[in-house]
C-alpha positions in Angstrom: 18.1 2.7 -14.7 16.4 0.3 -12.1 13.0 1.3 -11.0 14.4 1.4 -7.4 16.6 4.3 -8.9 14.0 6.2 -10.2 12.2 6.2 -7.4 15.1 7.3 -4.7 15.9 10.3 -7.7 11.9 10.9 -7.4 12.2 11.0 -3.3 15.1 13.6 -3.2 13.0 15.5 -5.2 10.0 15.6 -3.1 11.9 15.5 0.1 13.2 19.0 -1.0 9.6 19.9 -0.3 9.7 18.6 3.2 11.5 20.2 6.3 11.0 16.6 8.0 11.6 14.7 5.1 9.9 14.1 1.8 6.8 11.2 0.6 6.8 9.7 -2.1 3.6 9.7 -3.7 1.2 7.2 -6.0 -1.2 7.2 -8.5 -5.0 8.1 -7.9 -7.9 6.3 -8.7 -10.5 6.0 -11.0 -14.1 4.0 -10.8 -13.5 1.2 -13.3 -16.2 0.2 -16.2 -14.4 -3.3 -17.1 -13.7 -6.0 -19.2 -11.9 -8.4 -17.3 -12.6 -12.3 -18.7 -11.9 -16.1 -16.7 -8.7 -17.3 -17.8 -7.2 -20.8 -17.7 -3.5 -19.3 -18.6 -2.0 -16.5 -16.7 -3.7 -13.0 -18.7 -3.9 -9.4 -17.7 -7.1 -8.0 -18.2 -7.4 -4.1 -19.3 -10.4 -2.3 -16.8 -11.5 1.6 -17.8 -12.3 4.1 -14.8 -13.4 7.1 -14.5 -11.5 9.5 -12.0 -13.0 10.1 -9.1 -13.6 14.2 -7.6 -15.2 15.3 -5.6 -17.5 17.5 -7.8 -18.2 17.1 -11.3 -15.7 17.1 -13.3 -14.5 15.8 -17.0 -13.7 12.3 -16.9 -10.4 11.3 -17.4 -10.4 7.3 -18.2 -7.3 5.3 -16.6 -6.8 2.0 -17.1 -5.6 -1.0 -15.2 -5.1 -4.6 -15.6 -5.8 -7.3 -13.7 -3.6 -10.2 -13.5 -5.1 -13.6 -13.4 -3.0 -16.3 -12.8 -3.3 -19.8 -14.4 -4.4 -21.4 -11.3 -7.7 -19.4 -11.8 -11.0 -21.1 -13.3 -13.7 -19.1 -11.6 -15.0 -22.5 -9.2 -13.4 -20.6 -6.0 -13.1 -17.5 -4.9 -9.4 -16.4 -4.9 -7.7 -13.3 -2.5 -7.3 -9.9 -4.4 -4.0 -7.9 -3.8 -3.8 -4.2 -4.7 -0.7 -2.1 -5.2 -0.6 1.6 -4.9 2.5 3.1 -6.2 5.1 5.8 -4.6 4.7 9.8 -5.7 5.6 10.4 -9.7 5.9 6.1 -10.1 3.2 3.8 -11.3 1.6 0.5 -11.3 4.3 -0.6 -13.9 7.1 0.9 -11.7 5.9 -0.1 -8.6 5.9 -3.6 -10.1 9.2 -3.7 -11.8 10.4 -3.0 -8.7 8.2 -4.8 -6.3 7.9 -7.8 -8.4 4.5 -9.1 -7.0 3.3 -10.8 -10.4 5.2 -13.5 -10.1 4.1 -14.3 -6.4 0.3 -13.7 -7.8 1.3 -16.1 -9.9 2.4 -18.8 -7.6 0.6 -18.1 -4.6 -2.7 -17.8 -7.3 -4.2 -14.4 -6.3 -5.7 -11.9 -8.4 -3.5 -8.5 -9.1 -4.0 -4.8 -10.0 -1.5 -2.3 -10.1 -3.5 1.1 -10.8 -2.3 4.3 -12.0 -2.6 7.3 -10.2 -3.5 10.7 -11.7 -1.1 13.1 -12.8 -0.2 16.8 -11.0 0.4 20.0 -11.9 4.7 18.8 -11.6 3.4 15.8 -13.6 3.7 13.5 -11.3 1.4 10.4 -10.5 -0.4 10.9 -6.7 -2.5 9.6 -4.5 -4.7 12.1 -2.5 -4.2 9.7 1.2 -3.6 11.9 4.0 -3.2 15.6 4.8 0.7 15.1 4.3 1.1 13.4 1.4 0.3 13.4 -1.3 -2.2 15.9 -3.2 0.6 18.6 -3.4 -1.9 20.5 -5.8 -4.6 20.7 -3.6 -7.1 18.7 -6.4 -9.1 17.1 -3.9 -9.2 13.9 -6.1 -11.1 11.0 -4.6 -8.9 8.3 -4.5 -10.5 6.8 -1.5 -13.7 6.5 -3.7 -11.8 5.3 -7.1 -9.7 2.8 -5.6 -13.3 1.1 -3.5 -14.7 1.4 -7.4 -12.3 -0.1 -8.8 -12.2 -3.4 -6.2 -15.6 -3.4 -6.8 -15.1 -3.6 -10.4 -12.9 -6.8 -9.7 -15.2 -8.4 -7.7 -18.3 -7.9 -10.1 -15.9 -9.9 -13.0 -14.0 -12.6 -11.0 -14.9 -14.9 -8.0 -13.2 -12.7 -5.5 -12.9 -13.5 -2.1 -14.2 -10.8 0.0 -12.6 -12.2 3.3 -9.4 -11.3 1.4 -8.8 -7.9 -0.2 -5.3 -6.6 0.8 -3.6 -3.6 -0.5 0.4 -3.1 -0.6 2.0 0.5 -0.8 5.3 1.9 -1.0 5.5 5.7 0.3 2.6 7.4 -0.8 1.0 4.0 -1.5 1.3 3.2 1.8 -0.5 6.6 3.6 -2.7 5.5 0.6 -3.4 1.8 2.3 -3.7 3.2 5.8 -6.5 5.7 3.9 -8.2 2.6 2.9 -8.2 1.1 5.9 -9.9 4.2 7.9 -12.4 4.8 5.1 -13.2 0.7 4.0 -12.1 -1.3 7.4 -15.3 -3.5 6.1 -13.9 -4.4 2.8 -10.1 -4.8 3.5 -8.5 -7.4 5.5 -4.6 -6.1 6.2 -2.4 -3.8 4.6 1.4 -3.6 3.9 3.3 -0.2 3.9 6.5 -0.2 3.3 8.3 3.8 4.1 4.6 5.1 4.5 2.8 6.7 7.1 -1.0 6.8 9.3 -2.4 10.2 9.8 -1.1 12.3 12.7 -4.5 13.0 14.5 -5.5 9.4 15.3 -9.0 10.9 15.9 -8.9 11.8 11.7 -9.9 7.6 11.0 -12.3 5.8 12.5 -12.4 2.1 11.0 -15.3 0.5 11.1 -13.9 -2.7 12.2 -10.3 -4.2 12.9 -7.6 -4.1 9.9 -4.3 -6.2 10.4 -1.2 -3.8 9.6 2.2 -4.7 8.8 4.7 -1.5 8.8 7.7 -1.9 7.1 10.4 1.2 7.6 13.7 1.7 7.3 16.0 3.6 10.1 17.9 5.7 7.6 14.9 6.9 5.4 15.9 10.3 4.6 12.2 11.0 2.5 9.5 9.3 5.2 11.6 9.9 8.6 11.3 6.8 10.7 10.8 8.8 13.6 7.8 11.1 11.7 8.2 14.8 10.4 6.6 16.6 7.7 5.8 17.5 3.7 5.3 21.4 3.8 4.3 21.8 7.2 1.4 18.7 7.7 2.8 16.2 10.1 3.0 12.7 9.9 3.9 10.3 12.4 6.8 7.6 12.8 6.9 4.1 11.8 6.3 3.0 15.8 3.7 5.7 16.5 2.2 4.3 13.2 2.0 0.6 14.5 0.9 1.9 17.5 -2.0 4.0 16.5 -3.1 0.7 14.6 -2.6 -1.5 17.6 -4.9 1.1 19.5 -7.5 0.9 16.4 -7.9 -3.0 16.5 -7.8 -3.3 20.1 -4.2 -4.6 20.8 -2.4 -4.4 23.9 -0.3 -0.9 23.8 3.2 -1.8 23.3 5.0 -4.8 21.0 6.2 -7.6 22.9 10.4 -7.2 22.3 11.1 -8.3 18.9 12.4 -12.3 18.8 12.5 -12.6 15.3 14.2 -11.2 12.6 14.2 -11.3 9.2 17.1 -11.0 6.0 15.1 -8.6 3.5 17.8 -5.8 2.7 20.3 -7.7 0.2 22.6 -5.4 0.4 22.7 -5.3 4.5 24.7 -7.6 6.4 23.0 -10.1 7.9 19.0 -10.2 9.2 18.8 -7.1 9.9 15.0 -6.4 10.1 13.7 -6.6 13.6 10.2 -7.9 13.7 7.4 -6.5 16.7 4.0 -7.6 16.7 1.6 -6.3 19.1 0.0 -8.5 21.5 -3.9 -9.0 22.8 -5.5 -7.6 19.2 -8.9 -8.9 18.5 -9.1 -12.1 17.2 -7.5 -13.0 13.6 -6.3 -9.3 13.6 -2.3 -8.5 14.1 -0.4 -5.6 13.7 3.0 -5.5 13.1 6.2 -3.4 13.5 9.7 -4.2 10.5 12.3 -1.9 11.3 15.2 -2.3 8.6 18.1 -1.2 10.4 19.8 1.1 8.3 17.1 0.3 5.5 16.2 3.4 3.4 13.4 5.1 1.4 13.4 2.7 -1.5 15.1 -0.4 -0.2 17.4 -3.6 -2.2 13.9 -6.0 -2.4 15.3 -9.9 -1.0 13.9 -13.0 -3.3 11.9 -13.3 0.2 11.3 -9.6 0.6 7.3 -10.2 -0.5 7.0 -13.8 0.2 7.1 -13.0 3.9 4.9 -9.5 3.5 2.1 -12.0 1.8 2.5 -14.7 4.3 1.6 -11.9 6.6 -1.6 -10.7 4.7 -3.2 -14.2 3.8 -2.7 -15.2 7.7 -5.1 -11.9 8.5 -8.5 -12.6 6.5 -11.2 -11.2 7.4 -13.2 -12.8 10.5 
């Protein structure tokens, strides 16, 4: 089955949980110990982390990798991309699907893919927002693990702390826009493709300005374009989304009418991905609307798909 399969199965599963349509979740994080080493061919690097609770609790160790591509020899500091995986996926999912390695590769950043921890269903969550995803009630830490674990990156490779991005699909999206409200001074932009903000804009307050790209589909029957809900807790639409963002960085308050568009969705006719970028944001900060008309959940991924979402996060570094 392709990954993309397994994850549309997964979100008709949790959107049976939803009366406003169901999220799909990712992993939680863990505060990593390391052993990550310079490489002069492309390597993956194993890392060990604790998870992180909020009270003491046993330690369960997760490991990631870190992918170093051949360009890297340590004399420059190089951009760091995270991915956060959808609800009951993973890092190896999430990439088989995605298919960022190869671009890390190319483009000659540095790449983890953690894990999240596993629920009482036995599915991989992050703990993001009040909607989605810690189903359980755990109270896991993510926010904490995944800061750890950067930090884990950074203290073994020349890392470039102008910019850290993070990509999510789903849950790993309300997982990015976590980590932007709770770490606006460590991470440049984020990319959330089917995710979701928090529905009281007064729950985040960023430090500074984060560039945001939202990526959503019109027909997503598991995060509803327009917003709804997993078990009662809210969460807003793709444009109120952008728009809480664009109020966050100190954009103008609407997108200027989309002029470009964009072929992502292989299997869609055409470009048929509408592009709105909000106007008047603070300088080297932008926030951006994709709508993929008749896009859904867990969308065909283009040879471009990810080209263009990293053109858009290395043109946002930090300032």
């Amino acid at each position: 089955m392709h990954p993309r399969d397994v994850l549309v199965a997964t979100a008709i599963v949790l959107a049976g949980c939803s009366s406003g349509g169901g999220a799909q979740a990712t992993a939680a994080p863990t505060t990593p110990a390391t052993t990550a080493t310079t490489a002069t061919t492309a390597t993956t690097a194993k890392v060990v982390v604790p998870t992180v609770t909020p009270t003491v609790a046993p330690a369960v160790d997760r490991p990631f990798e870190v992918f170093v591509p051949t360009s890297y020899d340590g004399s420059a500091a190089v951009p760091l991309v995270v991915l956060l995986h959808g609800y009951t996926a993973s890092g190896l999912l999430q990439e088989a699907y995605f298919h960022l390695q190869p671009l890390a590769q190319e483009r000659g950043f540095l790449y983890v893919h953690p894990d999240g921890t596993i629920d009482s269903r036995g599915n991989q969550f992050w703990n993001a927002t009040d909607a989605c995803c810690d189903l359980g009630a755990t109270a896991v830490d993510d926010s904490a693990y995944l800061s750890t674990v950067i930090a884990q990156v950074e203290a073994k490779y020349q890392v470039d702390p102008q910019r850290i991005y993070l990509i999510g699909h789903s849950n790993g999206g309300f997982m990015s826009y976590r980590m932007a409200c709770d770490h606006a001074g460590t991470i440049a932009a984020i990319a959330s493709v089917a995710g979701a903000t928090f529905a009281d804009a007064s729950t985040c307050s960023p430090s500074e300005p984060v560039s945001v790209l939202q990526i959503h589909g019109t027909a997503d029957a598991v995060i509803d374009y327009d917003g709804g809900d997993i078990l009662g807790h809210a969460y807003p639409g793709a444009e109120s989304t952008a728009a809480t963002w664009a109020g966050y960085d100190g954009c103008g308050s609407a997108p200027a009418d989309a002029a470009t568009v964009l072929d992502l969705e292989p299997t869609i006719d055409g470009s048929e991905t509408s592009v709105a970028a909000f106007a008047d944001c603070a300088p080297g900060v932008g926030v951006e609307l994709w709508t993929i008309d008749g896009g859904v959940h867990s969308p065909a991924i283009s040879s471009t798909f990810f080209s263009n979402v990293v053109d858009f996060l290395f043109a946002h570094p930090k300032t």
